[in-house]
N, C-alpha and C positions, 0 to 999 in steps of 0.2 A: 454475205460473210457467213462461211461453215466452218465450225470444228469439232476435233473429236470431245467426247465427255463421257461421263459415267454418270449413270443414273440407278438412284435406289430408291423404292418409291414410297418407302414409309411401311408398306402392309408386310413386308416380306424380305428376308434375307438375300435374296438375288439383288447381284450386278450388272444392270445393263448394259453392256455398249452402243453409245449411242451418237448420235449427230446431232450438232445443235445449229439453227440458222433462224434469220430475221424473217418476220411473218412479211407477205408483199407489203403491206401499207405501213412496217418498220416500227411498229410500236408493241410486238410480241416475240418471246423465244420459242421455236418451232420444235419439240424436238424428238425424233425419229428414231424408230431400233430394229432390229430382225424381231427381237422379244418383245418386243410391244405391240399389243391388239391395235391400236391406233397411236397417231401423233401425241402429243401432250404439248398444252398453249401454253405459257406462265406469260403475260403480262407485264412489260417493261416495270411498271412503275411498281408491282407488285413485289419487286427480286428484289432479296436481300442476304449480304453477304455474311456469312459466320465467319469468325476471328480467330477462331482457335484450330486453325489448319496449318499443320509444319511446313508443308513447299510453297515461299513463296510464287514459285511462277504458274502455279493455278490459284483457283477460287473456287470455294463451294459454297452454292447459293442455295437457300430456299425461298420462298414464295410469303407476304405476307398474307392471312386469312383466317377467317372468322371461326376460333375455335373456341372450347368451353377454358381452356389455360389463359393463365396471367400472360404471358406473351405470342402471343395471336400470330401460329405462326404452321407450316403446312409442314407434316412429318417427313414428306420429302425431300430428298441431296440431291444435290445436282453438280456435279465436281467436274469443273470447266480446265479441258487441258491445252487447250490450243492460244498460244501466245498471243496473237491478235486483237483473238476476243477477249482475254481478259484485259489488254490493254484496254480497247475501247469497252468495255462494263467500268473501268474505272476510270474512265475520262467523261463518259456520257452519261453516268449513271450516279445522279450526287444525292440522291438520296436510298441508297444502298447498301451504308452500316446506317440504315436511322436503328434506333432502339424503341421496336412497337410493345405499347403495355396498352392493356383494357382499360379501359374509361373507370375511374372510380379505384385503381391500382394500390397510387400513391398513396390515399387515405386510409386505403385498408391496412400498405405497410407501415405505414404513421401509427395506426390505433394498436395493431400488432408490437410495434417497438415501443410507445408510451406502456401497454402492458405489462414489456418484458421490463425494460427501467422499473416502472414502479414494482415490479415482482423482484427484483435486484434491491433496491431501495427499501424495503420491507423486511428483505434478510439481512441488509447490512446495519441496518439503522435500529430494528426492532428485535428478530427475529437473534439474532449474533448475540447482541448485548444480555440477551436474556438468560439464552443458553448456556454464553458464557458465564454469568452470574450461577447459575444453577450448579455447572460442573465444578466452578472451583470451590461449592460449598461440597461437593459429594468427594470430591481428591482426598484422599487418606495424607494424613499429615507428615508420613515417611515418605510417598509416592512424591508429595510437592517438597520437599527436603531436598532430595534427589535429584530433582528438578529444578529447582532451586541453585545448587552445588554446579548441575552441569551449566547452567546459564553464564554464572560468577568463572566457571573454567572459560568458559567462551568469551566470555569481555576481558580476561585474562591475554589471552591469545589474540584477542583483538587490540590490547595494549601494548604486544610484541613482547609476551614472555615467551620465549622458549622452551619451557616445561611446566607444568600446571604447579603452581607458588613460585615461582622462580620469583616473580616481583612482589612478595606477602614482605612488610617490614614487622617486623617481631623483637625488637631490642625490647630487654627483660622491662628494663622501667619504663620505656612508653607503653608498651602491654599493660602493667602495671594501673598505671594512669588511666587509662584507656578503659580501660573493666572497673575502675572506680565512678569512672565516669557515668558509666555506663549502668550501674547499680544505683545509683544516686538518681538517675532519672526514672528507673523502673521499681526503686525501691516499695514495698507492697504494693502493686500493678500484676494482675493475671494477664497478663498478653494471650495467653493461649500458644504461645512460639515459643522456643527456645531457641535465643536471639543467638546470633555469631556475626560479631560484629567484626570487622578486618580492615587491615592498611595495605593499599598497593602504592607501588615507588613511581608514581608519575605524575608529571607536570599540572597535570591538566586540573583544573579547579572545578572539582562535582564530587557531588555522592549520589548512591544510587539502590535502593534496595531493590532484591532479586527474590522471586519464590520463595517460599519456605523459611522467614527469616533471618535472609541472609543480607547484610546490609554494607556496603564496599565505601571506605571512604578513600579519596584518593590522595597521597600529598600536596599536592597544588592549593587544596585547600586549606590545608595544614602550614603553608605558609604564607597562604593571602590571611587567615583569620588574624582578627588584633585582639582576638582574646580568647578565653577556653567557653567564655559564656556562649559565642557565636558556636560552636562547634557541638556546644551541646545542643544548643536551640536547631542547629541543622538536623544530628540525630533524631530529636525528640520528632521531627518533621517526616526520617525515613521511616520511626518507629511508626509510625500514624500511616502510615503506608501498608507497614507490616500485616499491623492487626487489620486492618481494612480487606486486606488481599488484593490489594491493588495489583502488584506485580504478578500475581497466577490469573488474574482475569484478564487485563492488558494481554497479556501471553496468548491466551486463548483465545481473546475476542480478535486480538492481530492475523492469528493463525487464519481464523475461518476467513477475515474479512480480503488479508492479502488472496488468499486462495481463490472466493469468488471474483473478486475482481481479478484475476487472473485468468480464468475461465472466461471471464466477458469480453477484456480484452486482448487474449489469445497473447503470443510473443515474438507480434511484431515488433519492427525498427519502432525505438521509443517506445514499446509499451510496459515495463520494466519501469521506465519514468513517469510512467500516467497510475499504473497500480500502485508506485511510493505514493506520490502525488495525492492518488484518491484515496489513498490509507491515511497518510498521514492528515487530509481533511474530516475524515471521518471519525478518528480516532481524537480528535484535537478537543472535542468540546465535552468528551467523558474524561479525558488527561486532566481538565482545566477542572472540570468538578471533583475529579480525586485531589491535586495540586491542592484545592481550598480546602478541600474535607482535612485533610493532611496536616497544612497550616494551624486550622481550630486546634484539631489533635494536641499538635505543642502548644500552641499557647495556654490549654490545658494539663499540659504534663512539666511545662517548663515553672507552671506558677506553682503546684504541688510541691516541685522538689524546689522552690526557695529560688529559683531563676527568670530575670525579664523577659517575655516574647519581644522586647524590644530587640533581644540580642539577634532574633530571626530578622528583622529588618537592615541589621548594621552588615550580614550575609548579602542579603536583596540590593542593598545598598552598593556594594563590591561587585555583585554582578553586572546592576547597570551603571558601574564605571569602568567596567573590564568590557563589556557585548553590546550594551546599550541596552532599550527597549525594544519594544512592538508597537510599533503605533499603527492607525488606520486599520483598513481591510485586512491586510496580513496579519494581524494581531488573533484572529480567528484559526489558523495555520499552524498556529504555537502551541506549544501542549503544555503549557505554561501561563496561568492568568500574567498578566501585565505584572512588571515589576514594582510601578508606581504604586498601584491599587495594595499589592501584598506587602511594599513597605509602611502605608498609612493603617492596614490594620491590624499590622504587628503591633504596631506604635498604641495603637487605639486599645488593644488589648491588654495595655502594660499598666499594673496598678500603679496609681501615682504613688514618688515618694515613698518608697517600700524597701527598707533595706535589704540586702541580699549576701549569702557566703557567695566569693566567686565558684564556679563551678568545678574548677581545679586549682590548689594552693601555685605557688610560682615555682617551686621545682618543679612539681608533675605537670604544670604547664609545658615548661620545659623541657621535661622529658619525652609529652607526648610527639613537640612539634620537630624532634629529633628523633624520633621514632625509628625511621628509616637508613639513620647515620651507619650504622654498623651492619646494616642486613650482605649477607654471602662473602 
């Protein structure tokens, strides 16, 4: 069996043409050129095929052999064009994509990739959170303002406003209500923020403080609350956020962390769901110690201005009748400690027996939870 072939023999940019045929005793490739000082053997068992050649009706083989590289393999091509013989190399020849690696390979790439992990694992986990911490103490207070404002534009448009305040509810007397409210819990308190506290017109039951002081509550929750006490005890919860600067560290720590892990996992199919995924794992157990740091916060700000941390429970309480809990493993996933846990220590917090003004007379209750009646 002879056919034509090309040969390149590793040392040099020349193209051979050559002849290939079976040795007499059929267990080597013979193969022969005008440009060749002599034959060249390769060794049936020794040929191995490369994979990344466009025509399939050739093959180009090289040689396995004893090199100083991780895949032990002979620099020369050998690019088989004669129909025949590539049929029978891939009939007779079943070990000819093997994949040869050096003895001792695997462990090398194992120690190499347990490296790069824990070099990944060290910026996300140590390395991020710290820096994060650092930069949002060094942010000028107008820079995280600003920052702040564009975020609150962003969940705006994420809420399907159409122009940046199109959904702000502002009727004079819930505003009213609203900044009373709001004076009542920060009354002599240095927050170090100049709070802006605001209504958007949507369903959905949360609030949510953003950089800079700025703290979003949404209607939804404005009409699940069964009283003004709960609403204050929620504020009191974003305020504790505020001054913390949860929301410019969050911000920042997210930033680096999606990024690396963006970089690690490049953007294949699905990896878009592996970097949420490993964010939102990462990110879940600083969420859960700000969430508590937070909690304290009001139970110490809502008892100052004459209001129950119970009323923060009677919130938790709506929640897990409206979503449920966390239970199990996934409970870890949540950027939220358990709702049970933060309804018994609301509770646990609340001086017994302690009379209290409500947090808003019943007009201005009233007017706050209609706030949104008149907007545009």
């Amino acid at each position: 069996m002879k056919g034509n072939a090309h040969l390149y023999d590793g040392q040099s940019a020349a193209r051979h043409a050559v002849q290939v045929d079976l040795s007499e005793d059929r267990n080597a490739l013979v193969i022969t050129g005008d440009s060749l000082a002599a034959p060249v053997v390769w060794p049936l068992p020794d040929l191995r095929a490369l994979g990344d050649h466009a025509d399939p009706s050739q093959i180009v083989l090289t040689r396995h052999l004893d090199t100083p590289d991780e895949s032990p393999r002979d620099p020369a091509r050998l690019v088989v064009e004669d129909p025949e013989m590539v049929a029978w190399l891939h009939r007779t020849r079943p070990r000819l994509h093997r994949k040869d690696l050096r003895d001792g390979t695997g462990r090398r790439i194992a120690l190499r990739l347990g490296g790069a992990l824990a070099a990944v694992a060290a910026m996300i986990f140590v390395i991020l959170p710290a820096l994060a911490n650092t930069l949002a103490g060094l942010l000028p207070l107008d820079k995280e303002i600003a920052f702040g404002q564009g975020v609150k534009a962003q969940m705006e448009r994420f809420l399907g406003a159409s122009e940046l305040g199109a959904l702000d509810c502002d009727a004079p007397a819930g505003r009213a209500a609203l900044d009373r409210m709001v004076a009542r819990l920060t009354g002599g308190q240095d927050l170090g923020y100049p709070l802006s506290v605001s209504v958007i017109d949507h369903k959905m039951m949360n609030a949510f403080a953003a950089p800079g002081g700025q703290i979003v509550v949404l209607r939804g929750l404005l009409d699940k609350a069964q009283s003004p006490d709960v609403v204050a005890a929620v504020l009191a919860h974003e305020i504790g956020h505020v001054v913390h600067r949860d929301p410019t560290r969050h911000a920042l720590r997210t930033a680096g962390s999606v990024g690396l892990l963006g970089l690690v996992f490049g953007d294949f199919t699905g990896g878009t769901v592996m970097v949420l995924l490993a964010e939102r794992l990462i990110n879940a157990s600083y969420s859960q110690d700000a969430e508590a740091k937070a909690d304290q916060y009001a139970y110490d700000m809502l008892i100052a201005a004459g209001l129950p941390p119970s009323a923060l429970a009677e919130m938790f309480e709506t929640f897990r009748k409206e979503f449920g809990d966390v239970e199990g493993p996934m409970a870890h996933f949540a950027s939220h400690p358990r709702l049970a846990t933060r309804i018994d220590a609301a509770n646990a917090a609340s001086p017994q027996e302690t009379p209290h003004r409500p947090a808003l007379g019943t007009a201005d209750w009233q007017a706050l939870r209609t706030i949104c009646k008149d907007r545009g």
